[in-house]
N, C-alpha and C positions, 0 to 999 in steps of 0.2 A: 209211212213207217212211224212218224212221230218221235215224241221223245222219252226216252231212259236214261235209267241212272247204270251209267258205267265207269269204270277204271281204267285208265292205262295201258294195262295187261290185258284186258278184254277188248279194248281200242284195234292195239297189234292182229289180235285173232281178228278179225274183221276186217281189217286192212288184207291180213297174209291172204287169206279166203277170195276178197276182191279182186287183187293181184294175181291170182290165178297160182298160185302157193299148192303145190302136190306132194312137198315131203316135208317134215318136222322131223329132227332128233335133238333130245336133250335131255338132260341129267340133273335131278331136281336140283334148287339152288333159290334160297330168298335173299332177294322180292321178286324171282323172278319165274316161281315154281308156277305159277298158276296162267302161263302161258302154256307150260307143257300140259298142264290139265285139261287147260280151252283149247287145245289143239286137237287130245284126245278127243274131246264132245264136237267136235266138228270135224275135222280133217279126213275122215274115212266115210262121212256122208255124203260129201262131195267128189268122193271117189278119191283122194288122198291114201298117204300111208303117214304112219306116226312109231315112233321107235323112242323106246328110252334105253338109252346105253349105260353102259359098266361104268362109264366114267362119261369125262366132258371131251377127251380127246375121241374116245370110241365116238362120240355123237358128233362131232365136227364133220370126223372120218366118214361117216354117215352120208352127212349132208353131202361132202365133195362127190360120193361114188354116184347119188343120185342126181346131182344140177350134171355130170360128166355122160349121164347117161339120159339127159334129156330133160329134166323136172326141174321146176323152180324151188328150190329146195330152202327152208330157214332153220336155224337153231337159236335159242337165246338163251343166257347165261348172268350170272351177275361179276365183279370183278375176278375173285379167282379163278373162275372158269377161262374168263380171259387171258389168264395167264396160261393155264392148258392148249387153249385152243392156242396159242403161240406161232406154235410152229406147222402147223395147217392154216394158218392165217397164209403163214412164208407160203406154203405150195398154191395155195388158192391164188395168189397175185403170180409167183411166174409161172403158174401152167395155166393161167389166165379162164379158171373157173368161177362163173355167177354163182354166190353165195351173199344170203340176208344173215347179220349177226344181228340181236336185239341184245342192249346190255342196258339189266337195270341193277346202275350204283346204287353198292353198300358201302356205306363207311369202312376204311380202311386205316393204315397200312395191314397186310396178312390178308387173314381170312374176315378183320375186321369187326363192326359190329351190324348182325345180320339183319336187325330191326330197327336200322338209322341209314340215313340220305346221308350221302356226299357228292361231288362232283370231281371224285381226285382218278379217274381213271380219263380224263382226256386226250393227256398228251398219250399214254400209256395204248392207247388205241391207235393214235399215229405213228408210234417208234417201235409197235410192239411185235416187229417181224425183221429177219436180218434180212440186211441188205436197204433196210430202210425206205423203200419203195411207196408211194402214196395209195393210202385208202380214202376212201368218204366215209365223211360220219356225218349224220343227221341228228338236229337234238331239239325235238318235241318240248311241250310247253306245257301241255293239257293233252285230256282224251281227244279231244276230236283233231289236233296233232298228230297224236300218236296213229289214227288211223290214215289220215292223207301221207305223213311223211313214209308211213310204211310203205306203202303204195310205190312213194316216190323212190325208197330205197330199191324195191324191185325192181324198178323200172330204170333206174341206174345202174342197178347189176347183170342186169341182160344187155343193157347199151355198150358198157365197157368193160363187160366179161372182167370183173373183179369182186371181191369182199366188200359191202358195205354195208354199215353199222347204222342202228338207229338206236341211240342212247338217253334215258330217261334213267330216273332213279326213284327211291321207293315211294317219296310222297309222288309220285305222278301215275308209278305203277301201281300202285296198291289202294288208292284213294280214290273213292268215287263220286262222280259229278253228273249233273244232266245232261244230256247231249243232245240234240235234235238231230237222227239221222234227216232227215229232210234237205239239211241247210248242209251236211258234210261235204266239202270238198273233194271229190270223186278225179282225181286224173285220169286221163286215158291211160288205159295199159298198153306196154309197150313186150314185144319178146325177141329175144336172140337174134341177129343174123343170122340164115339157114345157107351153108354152101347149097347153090342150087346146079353148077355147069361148068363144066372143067378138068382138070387136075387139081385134086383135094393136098391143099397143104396143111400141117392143122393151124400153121402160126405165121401164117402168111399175110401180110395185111397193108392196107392201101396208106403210104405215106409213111413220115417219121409220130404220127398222131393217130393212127390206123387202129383199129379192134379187126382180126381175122374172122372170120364167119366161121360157123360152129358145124359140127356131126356128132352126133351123139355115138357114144361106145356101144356098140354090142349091134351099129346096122351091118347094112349091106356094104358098107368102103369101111374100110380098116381105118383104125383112127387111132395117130398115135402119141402118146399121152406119156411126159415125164417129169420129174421136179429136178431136173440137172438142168442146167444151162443147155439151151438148141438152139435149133439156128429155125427156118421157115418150118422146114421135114419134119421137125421135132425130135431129131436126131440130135445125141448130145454131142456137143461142141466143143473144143478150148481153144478155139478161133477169135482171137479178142477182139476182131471187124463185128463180127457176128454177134458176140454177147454186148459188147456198148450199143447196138442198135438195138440190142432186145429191151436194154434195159433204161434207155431215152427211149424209147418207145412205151415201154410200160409206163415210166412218169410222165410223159406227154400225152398220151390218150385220156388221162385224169386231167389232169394242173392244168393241162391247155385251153379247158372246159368247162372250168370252174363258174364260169360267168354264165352257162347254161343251168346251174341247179345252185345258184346260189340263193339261198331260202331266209329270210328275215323279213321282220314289221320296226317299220321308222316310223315313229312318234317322233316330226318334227315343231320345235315351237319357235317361230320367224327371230324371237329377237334373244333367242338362248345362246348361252356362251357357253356352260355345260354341257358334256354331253353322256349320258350313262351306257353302260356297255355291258350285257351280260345274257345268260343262256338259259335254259332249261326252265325249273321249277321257279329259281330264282327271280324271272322273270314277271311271275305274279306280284312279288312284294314290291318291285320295284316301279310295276304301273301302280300301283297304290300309291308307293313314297311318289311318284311324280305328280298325282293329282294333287297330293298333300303340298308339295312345291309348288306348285303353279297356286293353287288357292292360297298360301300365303304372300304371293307375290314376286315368288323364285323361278323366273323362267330356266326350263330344262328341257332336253327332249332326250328321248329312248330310244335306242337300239339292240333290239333284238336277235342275236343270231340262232339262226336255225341249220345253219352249214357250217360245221366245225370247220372239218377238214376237208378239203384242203380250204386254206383261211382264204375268205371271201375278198381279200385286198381291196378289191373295184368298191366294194360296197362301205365299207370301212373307210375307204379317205373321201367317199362323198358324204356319207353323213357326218366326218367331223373338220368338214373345211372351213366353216364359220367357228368352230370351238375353242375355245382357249382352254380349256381342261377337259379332260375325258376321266371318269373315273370309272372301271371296271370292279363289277360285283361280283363273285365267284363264293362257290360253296366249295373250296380246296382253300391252299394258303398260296394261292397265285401259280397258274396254268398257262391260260389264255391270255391272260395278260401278256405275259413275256409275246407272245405274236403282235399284240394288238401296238405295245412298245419300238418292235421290230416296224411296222407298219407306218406306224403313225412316229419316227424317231426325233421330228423337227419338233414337236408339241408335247406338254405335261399331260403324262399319264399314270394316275393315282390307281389305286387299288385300296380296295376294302374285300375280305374272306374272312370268312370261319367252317371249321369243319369239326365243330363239337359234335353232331350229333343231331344238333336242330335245324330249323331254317331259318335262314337271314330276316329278320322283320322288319317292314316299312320303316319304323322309326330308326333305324340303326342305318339304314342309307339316306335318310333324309337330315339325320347327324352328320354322315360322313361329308351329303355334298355342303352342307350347311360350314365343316369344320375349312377355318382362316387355313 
């Protein structure tokens, strides 16, 4: 296949496609329009379907009626839409529907500025459904990122029949690099449990950490399907035995699991007392500022996260067991951080952000870890 020059948003399409991705809806939105376009140019050649909706809630809507009727279904949106999709996030987690969100951040707060990066819709992804219930979120680095973690978000969303997010922003989505399909990291795909023998329950499932196996709407067994609180039947409930198990169960079948799709690159350096912390685009600048550190004789090492959410804990206090300071980089004015705080609350954890508009440059984190 060789190599081209691709973006981000074109990564995702290739990803989705790989994945085995049969429905698209969404509703233009920059940086994030030219997914719905690449979706267009492929998704009905591969025997797909492709819908752009009235709005970002009609294309949610979309997605839920299609992954509920069998299809591995994506939508992607940039932060306002996220606030749309809201409350289809909420049905997607308790009527425990696979659905791929892709969110590529714009500068915010509002509608924001449409043609600038930030990184301020993080947390906003993990709180942004009532009831509070855990999502995953994935957060690419580069194109050839953007295409393995898609992959992997699918392939999360069919394991634990839930919403997961794969989040990048506009310098990652919009900006093109080289890419060697050759060398791309290809996961196995993975798809739903199928009820295969029995009594069909729709939300019956093995243990307090269980995923129920699936039936698509429209076969042969009736399948019944609500966003009220149910019990196994899917019959609604106000049985409070009933909904505390639904709802330890929904955040156990995530959290419990973390350590299975926990995604990051540790750049460690044997005799570093620092240790750097940070995500996405970000992550570019700050292997730069570290080579710049080490060459001047500043031992440091890097961590990378690629699993937002739920926060990777395991991974986070082994890479800063040796550290006497941890400093977190972030394109918001401190998100991540507050976890990584929570996490790590015995040891000093510094923070550096900005979210004018641009992106954080090598020499402003190699200031930071440099400043007494």
């Amino acid at each position: 296949m060789g190599r081209i020059l691709i973006d981000g948003n074109e990564a995702v399409v290739r990803g989705a496609l790989y994945a085995g991705c049969r429905f698209f809806a969404g509703y233009p939105i920059t940086p994030a329009s030219s997914i719905l376009s690449g979706m267009l140019e492929a998704l009905p050649p591969a025997g797909g379907m492709v819908m752009q909706g009235e709005d970002e809630i009609a294309s949610i809507g979309y997605c839920l009626g299609a992954s509920m009727a069998g299809l591995k279904a994506m939508t992607a949106t940039s932060g306002p839409g996220i606030s749309l999709y809201s409350e289809n996030i909420s049905f997607a987690i308790g009527s425990e529907i696979p659905l791929m969100i892709v969110n590529v951040m714009r500068q915010g707060p509002s509608t924001g500025a449409a043609t600038r990066g930030a990184d301020g819709d993080v947390h906003f992804m993990r709180w942004g459904n009532s009831g509070g219930l855990p999502v995953i979120v994935l957060a690419p680095t580069s194109a050839p990122d953007c295409f393995t973690l898609t992959v992997h978000a699918f392939n999360l969303a069919e394991r634990f029949r839930c919403p997961v997010f794969v989040v990048s922003n506009k310098e990652i989505g919009m900006t093109r690099e080289t890419v060697d399909l050759d060398r791309l990291e290809r996961p196995p795909v993975i798809d739903r449990a199928i009820h295969r023998e029995g009594a069909f329950l729709p939300f019956a499932a093995q243990g307090p950490d269980g995923v129920p196996p699936f039936l698509p709407l429209g076969g042969s067994v009736p399948v019944r399907q609500t966003s009220s609180m149910h019990g196994p039947d899917g019959y609604i409930t106000t049985d409070p035995h009933q909904i505390q198990a639904l709802v330890e169960r929904l955040t156990n079948k995530v959290e419990a699991h973390v350590d299975e799709f926990s995604f990051y690159d540790l750049d460690a350096q044997a005799d570093a007392r620092t240790l750097l912390v940070t995500y996405g685009v970000t992550a570019r600048a700050a292997r730069t500022a570290v080579s710049r550190l080490r060459a001047q004789g500043t031992p440091v090492s890097l961590l990378v996260l690629k699993t937002l959410w739920p926060v990777p804990e395991r991974v986070i206090r082994r890479a800063a067991r040796h550290a006497d300071r941890i400093l977190v980089v972030e394109m918001n004015l401190g998100q991540l951080v507050h976890e990584i705080r929570r996490v790590l609350c015995a040891q000093q954890v510094d923070f550096f952000g900005l979210m004018c508009g641009r992106l954080i440059r090598p020499s402003e984190i190699v200031q930071e870890v440099c400043r007494d």
